[in-house]
TIKOLFI-629901 format. One record per atom (N, C-alpha, C, O): atom name; residue number from 1; x, y, z; residue in one letter. Coordinates in steps of 0.02 Angstrom, whole numbers. Atoms other than C-alpha are relative to their C-alpha. Layout:
# residues N
   at     i        x        y        z   aa
   CA   NUM        X        Y        Z    a
...
END
This chain:
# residues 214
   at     i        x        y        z   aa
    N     1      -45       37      -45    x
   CA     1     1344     -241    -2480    x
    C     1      -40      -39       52    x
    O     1      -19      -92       75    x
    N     2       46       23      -69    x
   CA     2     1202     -277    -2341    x
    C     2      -39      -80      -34    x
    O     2      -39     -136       -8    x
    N     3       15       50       18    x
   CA     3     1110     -375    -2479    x
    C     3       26      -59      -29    x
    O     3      -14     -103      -46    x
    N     4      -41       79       18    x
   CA     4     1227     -520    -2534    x
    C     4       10      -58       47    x
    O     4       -2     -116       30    x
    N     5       -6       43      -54    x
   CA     5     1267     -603    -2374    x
    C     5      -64      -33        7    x
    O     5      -73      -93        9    x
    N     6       79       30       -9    x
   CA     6     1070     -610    -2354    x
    C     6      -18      -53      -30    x
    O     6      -44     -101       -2    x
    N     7       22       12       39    x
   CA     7     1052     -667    -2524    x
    C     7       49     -104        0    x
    O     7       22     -158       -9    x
    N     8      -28       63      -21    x
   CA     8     1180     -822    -2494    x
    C     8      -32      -45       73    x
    O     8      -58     -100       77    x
    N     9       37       29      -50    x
   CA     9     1124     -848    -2326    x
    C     9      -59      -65        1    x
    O     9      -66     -122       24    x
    N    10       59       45       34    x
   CA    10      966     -901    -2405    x
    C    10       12      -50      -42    x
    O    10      -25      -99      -42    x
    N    11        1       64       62    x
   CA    11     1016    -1011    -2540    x
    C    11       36      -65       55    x
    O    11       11     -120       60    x
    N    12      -33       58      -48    x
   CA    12     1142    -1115    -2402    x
    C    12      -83      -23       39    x
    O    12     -100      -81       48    x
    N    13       34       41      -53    x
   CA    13      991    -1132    -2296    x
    C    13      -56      -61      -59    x
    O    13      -73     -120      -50    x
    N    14       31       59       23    x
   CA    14      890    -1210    -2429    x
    C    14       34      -57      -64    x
    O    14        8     -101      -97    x
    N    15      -46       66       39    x
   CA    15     1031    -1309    -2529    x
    C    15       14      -55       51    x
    O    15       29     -113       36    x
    N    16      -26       49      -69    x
   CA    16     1063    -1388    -2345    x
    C    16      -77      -27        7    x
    O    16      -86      -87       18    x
    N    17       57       60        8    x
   CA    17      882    -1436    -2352    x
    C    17        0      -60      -35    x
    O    17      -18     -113      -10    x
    N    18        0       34       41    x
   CA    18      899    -1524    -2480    x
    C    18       49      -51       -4    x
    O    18       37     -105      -30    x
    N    19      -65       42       -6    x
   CA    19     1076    -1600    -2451    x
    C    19       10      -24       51    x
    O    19       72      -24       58    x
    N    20       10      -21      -73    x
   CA    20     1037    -1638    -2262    x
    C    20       67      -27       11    x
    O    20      105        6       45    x
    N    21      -44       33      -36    x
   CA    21     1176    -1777    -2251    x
    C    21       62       34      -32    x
    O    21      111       33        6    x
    N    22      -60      -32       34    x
   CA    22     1308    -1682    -2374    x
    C    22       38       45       53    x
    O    22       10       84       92    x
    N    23      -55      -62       -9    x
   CA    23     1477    -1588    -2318    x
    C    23      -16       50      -24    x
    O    23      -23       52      -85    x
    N    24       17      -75       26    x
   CA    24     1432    -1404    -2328    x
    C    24       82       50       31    x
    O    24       94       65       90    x
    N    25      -28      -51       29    x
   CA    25     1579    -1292    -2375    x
    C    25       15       73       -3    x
    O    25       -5       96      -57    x
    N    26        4      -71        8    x
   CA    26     1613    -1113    -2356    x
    C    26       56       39      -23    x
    O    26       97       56       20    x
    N    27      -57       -9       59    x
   CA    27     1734    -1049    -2501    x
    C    27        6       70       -5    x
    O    27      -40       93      -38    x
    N    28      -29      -65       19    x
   CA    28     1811     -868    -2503    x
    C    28       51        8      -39    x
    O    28      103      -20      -23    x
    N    29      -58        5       50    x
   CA    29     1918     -830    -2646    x
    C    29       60       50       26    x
    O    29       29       85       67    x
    N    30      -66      -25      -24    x
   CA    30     2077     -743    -2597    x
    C    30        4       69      -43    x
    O    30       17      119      -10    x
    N    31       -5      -56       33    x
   CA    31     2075     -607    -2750    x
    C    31      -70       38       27    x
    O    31      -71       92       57    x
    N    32       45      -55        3    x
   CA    32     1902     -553    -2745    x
    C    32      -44        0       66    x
    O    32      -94       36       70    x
    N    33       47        3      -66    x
   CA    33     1829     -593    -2567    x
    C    33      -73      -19      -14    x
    O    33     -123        1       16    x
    N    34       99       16       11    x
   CA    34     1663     -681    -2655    x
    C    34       10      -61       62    x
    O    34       63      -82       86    x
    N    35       -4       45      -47    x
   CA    35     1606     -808    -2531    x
    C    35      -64      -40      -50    x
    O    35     -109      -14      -84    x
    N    36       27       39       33    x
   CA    36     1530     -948    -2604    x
    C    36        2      -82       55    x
    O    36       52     -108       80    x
    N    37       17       70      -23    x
   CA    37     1446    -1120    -2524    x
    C    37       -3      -43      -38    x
    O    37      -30      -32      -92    x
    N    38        4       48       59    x
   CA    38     1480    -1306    -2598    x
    C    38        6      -58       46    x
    O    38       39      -57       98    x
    N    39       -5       80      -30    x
   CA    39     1455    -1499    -2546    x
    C    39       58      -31      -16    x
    O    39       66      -89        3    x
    N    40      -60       14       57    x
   CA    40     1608    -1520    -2646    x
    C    40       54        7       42    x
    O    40       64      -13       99    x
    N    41      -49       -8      -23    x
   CA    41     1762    -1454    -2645    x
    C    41        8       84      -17    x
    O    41      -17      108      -67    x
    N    42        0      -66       27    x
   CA    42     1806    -1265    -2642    x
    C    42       91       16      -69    x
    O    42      146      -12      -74    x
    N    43      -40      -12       55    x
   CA    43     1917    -1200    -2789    x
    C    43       83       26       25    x
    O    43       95       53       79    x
    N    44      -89       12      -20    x
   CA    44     2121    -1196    -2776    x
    C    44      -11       96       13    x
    O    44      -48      142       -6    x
    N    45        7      -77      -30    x
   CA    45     2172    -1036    -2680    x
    C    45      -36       26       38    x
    O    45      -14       74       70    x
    N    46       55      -27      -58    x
   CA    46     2009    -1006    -2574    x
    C    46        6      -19       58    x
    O    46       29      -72       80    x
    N    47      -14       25      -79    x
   CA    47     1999     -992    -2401    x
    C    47      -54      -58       14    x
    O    47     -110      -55      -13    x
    N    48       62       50       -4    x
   CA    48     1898    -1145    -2346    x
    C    48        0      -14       69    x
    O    48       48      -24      107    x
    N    49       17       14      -77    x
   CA    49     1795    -1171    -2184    x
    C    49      -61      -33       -3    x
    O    49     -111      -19      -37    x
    N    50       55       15        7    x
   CA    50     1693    -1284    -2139    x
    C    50      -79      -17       29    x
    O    50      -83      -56       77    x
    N    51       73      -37      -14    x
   CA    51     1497    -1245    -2116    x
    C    51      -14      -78       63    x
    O    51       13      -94      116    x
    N    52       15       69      -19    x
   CA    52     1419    -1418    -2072    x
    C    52       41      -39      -31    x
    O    52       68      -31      -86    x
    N    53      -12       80       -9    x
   CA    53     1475    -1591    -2043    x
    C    53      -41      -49      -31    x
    O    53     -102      -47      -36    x
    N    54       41       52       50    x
   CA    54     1434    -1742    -2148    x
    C    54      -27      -37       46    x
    O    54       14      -70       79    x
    N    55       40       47      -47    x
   CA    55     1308    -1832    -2041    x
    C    55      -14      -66       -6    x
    O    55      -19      -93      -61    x
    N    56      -12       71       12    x
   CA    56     1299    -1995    -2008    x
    C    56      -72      -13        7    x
    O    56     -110       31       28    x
    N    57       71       -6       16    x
   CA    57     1123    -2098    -2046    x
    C    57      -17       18       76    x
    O    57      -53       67       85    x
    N    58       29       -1      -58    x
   CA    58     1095    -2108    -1868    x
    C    58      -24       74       29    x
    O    58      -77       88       56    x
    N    59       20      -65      -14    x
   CA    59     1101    -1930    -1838    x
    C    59      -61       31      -55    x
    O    59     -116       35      -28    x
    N    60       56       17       39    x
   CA    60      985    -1900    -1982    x
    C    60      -61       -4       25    x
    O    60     -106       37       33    x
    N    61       75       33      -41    x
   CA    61      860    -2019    -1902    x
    C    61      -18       42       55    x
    O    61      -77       56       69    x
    N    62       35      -39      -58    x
   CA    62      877    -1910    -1746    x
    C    62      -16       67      -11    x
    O    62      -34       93       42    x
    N    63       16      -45       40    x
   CA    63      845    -1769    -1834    x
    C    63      -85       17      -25    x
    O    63     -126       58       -4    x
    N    64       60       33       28    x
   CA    64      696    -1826    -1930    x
    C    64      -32        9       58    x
    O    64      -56       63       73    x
    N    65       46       11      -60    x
   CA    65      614    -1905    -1757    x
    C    65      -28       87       27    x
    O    65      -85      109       23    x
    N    66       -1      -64      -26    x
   CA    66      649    -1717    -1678    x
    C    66      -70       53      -23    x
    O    66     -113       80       12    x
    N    67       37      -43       17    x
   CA    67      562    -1621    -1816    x
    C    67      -70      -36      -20    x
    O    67     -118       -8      -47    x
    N    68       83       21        2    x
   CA    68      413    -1754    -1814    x
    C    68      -27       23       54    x
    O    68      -77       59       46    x
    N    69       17      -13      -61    x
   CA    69      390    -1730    -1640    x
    C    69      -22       72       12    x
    O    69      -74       79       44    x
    N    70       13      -39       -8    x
   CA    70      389    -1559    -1644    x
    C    70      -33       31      -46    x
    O    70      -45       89      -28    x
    N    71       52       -1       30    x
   CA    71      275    -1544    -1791    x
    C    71      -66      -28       23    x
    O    71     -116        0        0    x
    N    72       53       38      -40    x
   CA    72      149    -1654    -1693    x
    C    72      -17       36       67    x
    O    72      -73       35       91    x
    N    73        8      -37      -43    x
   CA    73      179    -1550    -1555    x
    C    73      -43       55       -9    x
    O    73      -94       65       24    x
    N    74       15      -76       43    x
   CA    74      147    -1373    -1664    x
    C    74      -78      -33       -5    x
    O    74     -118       -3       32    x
    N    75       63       17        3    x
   CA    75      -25    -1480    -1710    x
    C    75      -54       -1       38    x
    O    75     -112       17       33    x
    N    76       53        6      -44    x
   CA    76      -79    -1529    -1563    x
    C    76      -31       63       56    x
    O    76      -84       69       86    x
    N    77       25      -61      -13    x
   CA    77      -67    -1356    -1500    x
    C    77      -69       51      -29    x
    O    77     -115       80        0    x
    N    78       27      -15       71    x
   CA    78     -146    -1295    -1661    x
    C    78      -67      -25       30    x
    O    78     -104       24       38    x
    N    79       81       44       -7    x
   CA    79     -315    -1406    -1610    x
    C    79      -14       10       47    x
    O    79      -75       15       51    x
    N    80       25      -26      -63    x
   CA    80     -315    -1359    -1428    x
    C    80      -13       77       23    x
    O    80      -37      100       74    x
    N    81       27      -98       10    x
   CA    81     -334    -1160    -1463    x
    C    81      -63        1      -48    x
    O    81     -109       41      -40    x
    N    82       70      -30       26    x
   CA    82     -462    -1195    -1604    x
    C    82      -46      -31       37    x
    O    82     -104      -20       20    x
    N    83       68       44      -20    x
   CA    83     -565    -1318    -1485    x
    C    83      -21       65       65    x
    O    83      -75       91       79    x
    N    84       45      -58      -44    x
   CA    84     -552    -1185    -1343    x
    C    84      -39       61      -34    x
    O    84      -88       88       -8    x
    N    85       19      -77       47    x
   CA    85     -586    -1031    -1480    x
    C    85      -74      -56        1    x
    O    85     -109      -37       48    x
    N    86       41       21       40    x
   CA    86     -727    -1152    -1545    x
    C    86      -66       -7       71    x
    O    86     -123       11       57    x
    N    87       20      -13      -42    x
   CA    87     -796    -1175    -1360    x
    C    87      -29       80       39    x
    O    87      -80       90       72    x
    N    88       31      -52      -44    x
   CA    88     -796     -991    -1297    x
    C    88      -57       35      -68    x
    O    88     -109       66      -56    x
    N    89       44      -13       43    x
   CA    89     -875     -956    -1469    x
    C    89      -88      -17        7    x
    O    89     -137       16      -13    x
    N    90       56       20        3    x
   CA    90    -1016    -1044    -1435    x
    C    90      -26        4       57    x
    O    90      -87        0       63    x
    N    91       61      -17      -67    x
   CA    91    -1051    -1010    -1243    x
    C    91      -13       85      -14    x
    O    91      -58      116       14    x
    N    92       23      -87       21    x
   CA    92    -1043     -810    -1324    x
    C    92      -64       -3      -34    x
    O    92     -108       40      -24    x
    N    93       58       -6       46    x
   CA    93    -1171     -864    -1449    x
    C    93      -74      -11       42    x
    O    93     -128       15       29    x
    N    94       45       25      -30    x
   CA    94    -1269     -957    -1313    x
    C    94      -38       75       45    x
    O    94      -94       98       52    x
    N    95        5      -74      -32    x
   CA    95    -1258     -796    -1217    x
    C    95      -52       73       -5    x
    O    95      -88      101       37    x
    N    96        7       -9       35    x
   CA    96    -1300     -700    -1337    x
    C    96     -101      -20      -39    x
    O    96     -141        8      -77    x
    N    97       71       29       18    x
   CA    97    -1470     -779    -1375    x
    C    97      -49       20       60    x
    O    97     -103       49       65    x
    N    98       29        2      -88    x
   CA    98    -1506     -788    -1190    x
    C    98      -31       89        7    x
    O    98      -84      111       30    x
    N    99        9      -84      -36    x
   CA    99    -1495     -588    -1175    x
    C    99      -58       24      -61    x
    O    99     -101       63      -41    x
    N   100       59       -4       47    x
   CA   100    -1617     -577    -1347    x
    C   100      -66      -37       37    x
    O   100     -120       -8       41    x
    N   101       41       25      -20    x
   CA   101    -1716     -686    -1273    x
    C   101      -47       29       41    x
    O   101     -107       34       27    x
    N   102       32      -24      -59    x
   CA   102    -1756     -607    -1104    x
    C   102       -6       60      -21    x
    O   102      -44       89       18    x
    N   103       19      -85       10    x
   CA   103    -1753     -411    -1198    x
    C   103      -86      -16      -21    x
    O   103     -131       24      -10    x
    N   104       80        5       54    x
   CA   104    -1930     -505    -1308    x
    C   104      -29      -19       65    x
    O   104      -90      -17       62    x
    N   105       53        8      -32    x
   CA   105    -1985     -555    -1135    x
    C   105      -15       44       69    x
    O   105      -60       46      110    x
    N   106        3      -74      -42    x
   CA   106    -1951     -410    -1034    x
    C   106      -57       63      -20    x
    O   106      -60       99      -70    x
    N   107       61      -67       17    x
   CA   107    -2098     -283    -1028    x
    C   107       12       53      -27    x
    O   107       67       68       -4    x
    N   108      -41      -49       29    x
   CA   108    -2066     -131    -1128    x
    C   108      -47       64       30    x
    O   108      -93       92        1    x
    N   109       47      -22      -36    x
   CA   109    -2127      -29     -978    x
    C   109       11       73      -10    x
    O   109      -24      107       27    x
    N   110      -17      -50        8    x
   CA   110    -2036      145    -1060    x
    C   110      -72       18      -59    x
    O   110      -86       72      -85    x
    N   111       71      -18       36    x
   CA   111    -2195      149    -1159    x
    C   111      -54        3      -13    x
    O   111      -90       27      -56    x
    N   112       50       23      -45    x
   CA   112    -2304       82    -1055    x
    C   112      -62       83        7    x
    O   112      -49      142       -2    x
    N   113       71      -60       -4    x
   CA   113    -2502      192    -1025    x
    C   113       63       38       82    x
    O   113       92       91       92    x
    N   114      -35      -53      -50    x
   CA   114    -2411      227     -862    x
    C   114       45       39       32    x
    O   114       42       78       80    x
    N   115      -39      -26       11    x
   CA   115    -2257      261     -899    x
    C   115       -8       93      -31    x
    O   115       31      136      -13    x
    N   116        8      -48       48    x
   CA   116    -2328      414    -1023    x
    C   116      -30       46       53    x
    O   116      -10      104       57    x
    N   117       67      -41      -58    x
   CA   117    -2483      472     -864    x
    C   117       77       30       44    x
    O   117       99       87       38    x
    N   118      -50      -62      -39    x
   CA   118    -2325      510     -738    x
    C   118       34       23      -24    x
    O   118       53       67       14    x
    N   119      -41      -43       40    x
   CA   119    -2224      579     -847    x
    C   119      -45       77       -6    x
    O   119      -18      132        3    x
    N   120       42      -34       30    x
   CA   120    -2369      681     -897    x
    C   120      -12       76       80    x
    O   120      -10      138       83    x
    N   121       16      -49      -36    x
   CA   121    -2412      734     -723    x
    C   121       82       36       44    x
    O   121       82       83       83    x
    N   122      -39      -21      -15    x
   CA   122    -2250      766     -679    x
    C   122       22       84      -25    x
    O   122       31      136        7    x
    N   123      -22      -57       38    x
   CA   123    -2202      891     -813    x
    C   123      -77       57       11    x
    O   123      -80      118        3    x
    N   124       56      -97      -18    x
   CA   124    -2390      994     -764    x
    C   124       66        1       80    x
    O   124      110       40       96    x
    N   125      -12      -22      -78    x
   CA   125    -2321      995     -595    x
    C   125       66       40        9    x
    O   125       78       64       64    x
    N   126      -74      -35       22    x
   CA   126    -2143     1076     -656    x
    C   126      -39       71      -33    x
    O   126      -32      126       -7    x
    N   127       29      -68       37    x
   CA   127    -2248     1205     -779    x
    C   127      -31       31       56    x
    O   127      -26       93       54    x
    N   128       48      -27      -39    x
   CA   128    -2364     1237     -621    x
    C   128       33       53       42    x
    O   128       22      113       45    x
    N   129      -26      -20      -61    x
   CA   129    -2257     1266     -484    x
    C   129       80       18       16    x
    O   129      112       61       47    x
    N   130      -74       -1        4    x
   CA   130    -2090     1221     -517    x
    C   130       52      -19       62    x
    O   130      112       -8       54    x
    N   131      -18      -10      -50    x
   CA   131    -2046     1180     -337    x
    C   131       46       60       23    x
    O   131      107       72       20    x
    N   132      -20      -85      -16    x
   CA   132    -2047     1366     -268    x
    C   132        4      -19      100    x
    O   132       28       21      141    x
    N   133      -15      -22      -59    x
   CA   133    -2053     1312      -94    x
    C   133        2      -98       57    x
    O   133      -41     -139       43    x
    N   134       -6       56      -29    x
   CA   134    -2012     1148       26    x
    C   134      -66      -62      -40    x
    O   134      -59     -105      -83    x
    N   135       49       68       34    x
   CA   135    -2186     1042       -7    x
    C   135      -19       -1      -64    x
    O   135      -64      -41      -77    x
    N   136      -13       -1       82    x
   CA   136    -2174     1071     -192    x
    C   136       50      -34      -23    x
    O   136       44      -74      -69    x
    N   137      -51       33       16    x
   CA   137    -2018     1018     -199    x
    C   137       12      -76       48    x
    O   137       59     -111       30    x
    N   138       22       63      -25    x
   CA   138    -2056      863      -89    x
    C   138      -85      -53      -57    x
    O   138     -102     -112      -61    x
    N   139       56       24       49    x
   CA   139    -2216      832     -217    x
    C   139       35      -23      -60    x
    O   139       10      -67      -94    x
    N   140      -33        1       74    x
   CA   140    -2080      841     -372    x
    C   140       20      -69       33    x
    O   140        0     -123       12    x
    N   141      -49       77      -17    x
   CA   141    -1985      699     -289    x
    C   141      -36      -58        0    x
    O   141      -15     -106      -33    x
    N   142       40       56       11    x
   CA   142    -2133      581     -256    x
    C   142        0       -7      -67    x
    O   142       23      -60      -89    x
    N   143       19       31       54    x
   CA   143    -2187      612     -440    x
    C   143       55      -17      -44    x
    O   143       44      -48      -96    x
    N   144      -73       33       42    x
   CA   144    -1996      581     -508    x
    C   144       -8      -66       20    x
    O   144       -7     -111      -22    x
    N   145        9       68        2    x
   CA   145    -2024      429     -408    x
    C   145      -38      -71      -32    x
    O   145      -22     -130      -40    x
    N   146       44       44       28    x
   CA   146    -2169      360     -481    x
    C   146        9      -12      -68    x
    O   146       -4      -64      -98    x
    N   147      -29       15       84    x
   CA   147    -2101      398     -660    x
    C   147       52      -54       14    x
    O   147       42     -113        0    x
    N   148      -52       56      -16    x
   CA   148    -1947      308     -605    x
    C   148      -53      -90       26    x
    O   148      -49     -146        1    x
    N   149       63       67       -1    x
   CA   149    -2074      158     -562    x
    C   149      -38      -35      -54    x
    O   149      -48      -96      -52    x
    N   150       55        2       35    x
   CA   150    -2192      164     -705    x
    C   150       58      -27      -63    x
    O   150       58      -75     -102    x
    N   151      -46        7       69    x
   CA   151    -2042      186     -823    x
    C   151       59      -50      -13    x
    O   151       94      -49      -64    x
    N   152      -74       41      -38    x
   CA   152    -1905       63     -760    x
    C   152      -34      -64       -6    x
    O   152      -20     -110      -45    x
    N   153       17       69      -15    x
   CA   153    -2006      -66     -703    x
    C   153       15      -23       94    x
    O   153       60       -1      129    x
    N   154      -11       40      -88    x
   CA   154    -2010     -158     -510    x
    C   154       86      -11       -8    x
    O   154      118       21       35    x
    N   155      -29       51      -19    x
   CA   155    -1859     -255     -540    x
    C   155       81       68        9    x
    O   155      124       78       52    x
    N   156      -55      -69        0    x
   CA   156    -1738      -87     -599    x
    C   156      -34       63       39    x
    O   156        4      111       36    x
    N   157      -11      -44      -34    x
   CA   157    -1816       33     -492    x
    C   157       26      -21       66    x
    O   157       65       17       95    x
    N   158      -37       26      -69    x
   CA   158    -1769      -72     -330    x
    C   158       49       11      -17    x
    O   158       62       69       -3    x
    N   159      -49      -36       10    x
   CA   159    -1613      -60     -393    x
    C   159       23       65       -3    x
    O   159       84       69       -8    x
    N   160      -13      -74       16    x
   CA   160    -1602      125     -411    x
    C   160      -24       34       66    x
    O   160       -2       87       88    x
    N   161        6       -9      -72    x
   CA   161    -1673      137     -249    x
    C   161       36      -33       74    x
    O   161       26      -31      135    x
    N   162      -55       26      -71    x
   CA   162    -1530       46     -158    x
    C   162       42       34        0    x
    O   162       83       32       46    x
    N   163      -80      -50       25    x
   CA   163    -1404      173     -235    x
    C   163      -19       56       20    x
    O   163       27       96       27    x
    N   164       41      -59      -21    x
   CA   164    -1531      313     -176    x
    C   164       31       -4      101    x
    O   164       38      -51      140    x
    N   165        1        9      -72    x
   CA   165    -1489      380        5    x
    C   165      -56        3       41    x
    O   165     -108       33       30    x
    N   166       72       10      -26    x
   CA   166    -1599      330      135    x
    C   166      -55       67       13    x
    O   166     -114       75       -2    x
    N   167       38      -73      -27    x
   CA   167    -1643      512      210    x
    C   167       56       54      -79    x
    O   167      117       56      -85    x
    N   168      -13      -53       35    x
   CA   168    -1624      649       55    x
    C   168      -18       78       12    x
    O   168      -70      102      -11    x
    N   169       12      -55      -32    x
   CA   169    -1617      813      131    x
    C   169      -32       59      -27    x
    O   169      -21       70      -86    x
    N   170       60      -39       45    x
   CA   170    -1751      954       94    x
    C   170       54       48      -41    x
    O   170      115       47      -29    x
    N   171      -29      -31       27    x
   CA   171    -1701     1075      -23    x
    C   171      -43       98       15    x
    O   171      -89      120      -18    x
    N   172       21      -38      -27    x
   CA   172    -1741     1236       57    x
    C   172       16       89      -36    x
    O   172       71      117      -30    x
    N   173      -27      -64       29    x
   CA   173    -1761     1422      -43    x
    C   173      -27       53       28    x
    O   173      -87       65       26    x
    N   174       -7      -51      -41    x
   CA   174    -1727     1569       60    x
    C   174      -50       59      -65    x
    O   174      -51       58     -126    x
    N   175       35      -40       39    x
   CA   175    -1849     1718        9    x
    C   175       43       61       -6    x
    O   175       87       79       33    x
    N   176      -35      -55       -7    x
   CA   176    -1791     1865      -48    x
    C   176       -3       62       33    x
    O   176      -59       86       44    x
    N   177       33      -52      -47    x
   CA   177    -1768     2011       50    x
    C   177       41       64      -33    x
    O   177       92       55      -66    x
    N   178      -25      -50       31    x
   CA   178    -1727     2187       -2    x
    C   178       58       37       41    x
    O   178       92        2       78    x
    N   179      -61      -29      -44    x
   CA   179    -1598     2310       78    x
    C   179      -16       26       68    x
    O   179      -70       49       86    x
    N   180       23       -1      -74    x
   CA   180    -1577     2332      258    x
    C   180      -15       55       25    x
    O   180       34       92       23    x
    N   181       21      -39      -16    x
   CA   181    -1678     2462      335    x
    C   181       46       50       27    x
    O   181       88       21       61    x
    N   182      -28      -57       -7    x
   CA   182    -1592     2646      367    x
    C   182       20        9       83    x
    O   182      -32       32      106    x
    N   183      -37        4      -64    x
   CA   183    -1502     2647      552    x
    C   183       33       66        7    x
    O   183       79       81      -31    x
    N   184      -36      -63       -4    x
   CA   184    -1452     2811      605    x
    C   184       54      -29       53    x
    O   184       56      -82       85    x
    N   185      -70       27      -35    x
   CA   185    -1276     2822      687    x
    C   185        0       -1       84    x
    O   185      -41       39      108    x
    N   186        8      -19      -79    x
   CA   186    -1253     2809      890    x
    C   186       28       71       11    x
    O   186       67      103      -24    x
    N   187      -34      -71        2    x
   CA   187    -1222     2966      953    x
    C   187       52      -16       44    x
    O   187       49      -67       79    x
    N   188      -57       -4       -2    x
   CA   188    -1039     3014     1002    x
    C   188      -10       -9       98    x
    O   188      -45       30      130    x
    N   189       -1       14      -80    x
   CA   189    -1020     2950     1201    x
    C   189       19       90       15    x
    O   189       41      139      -15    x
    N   190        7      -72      -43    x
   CA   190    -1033     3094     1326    x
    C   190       74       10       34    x
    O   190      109      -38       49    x
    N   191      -67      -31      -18    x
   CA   191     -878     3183     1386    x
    C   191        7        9       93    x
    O   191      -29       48      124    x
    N   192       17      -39      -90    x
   CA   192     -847     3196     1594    x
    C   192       19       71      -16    x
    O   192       34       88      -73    x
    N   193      -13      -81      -26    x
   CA   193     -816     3385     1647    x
    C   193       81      -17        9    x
    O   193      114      -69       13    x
    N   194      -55       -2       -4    x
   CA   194     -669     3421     1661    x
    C   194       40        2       75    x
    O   194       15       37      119    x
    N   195      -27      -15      -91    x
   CA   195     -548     3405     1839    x
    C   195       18       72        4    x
    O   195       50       95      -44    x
    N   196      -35      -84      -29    x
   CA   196     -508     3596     1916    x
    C   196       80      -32       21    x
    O   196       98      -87       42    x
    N   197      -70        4      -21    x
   CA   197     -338     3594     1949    x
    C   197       25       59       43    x
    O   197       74       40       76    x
    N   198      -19      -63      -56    x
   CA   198     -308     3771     2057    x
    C   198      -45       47      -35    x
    O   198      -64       46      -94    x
    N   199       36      -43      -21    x
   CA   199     -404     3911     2100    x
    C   199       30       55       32    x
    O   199       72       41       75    x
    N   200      -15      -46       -6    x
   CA   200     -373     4078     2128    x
    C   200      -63       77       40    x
    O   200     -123       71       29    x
    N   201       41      -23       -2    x
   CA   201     -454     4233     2206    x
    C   201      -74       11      -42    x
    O   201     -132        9      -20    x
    N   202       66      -40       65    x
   CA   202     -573     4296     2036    x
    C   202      -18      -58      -27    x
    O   202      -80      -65      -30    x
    N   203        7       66       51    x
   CA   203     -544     4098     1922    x
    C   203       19      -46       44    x
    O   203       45      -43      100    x
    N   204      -23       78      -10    x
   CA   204     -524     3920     1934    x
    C   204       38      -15      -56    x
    O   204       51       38      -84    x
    N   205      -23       11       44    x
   CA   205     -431     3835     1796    x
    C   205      -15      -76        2    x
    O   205      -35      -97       56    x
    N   206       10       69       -4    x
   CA   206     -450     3647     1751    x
    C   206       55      -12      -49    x
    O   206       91       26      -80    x
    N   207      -64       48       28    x
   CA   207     -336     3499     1679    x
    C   207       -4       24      -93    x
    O   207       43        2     -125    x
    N   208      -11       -2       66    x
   CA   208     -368     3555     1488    x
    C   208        9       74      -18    x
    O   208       16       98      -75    x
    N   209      -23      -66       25    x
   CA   209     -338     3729     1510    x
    C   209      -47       61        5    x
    O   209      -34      121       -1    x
    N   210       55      -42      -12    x
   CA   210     -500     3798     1542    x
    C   210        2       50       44    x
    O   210       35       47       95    x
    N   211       18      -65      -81    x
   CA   211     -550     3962     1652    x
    C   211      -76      -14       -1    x
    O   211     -120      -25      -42    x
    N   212       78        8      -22    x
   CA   212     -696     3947     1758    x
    C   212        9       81       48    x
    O   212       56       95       85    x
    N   213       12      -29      -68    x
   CA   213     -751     4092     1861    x
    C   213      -42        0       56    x
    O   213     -102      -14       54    x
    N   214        2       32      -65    x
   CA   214     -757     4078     2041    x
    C   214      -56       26       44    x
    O   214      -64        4      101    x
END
């Protein structure tokens, strides 16, 4: 049911190509509900409605003009995407050359004699010491620097040294210490005497109950 309408659809659109100035027709038969398109006339009994209008030449002509124009249009679009495509193509390629260019004349200073020497003394100076204590670990940093120098190049270690903060703060390792020496406890505060509270010929007595004799 979905595909028939489609299937007409299509044939009207390209029988009306073909017929541009013809009366177009739209013929439903009354028994069986076929729908059928004709330049003609539709058959006795069908419902008839009608699609397009018989055009006159003039309309035609304006017709025609329309879809030159806007074929010329579609073109000239068409030529101003491949001239820009055809332009950025070629400042990529230019580009492109440029950055080959300057890698063959750029120093290949990662493999450089002195690239390999600080590297070299760097890694004794890690096996040696390992920075165990402030100026060890101020010695590691110079010789990271000089690898970073040797291995980079002038132009990328300045760079890497503007992203660096100015003052990098020491890195400081507390020694170890064992458990804290044995502290005996304070002794228990001293007690006053106690107040007397009455007295008697033989005793005294005080505030907690005590006998004293007198």
């Amino acid at each position: 049911m979905l595909r028939r309408p489609s299937l007409c659809l299509l044939a009207l659109a390209l029988w009306c190509a073909g017929t541009a100035s013809a009366q177009v027709l739209r013929c439903t038969n009354a028994r069986t509900g076929e729908v059928t398109y004709t330049d003609g006339s539709c058959a006795p009994g069908s419902q008839t409605r009608e699609i397009e209008a018989r055009k006159t030449p003039e309309e035609l002509r304006a017709e025609r003009e329309q879809a030159a124009e806007a074929l010329a249009r579609k073109e000239q679009r068409l030529q101003r995407e491949a001239a820009e495509q055809e332009r950025t193509d070629r400042a990529d390629a230019r580009a492109l050359a440029e950055r080959r260019a300057n890698a063959r004349l750029w120093p290949d200073y990662a493999h450089s004699a002195a690239c390999l020497e600080s590297r070299r003394q760097l890694n004794q100076q890690l096996a040696l010491h390992g920075g165990n204590n402030v100026g060890e670990q101020l010695r590691l940093q110079a010789l990271q620097r000089q690898v970073d120098l040797d291995c980079l190049g002038p132009e990328r270690y300045a760079d890497l040294e503007s992203q660096r903060p100015l003052i990098a703060p020491p890195i400081v390792v507390a020694p170890a210490y064992g458990p804290p020496p044995y502290r005996p406890p304070p002794p228990p505060p001293v007690q006053p005497p106690p107040r007397i509270t009455n007295c008697n010929v033989f005793r005294c007595y005080d505030e907690r109950g005590g006998v004293h004799p007198r």
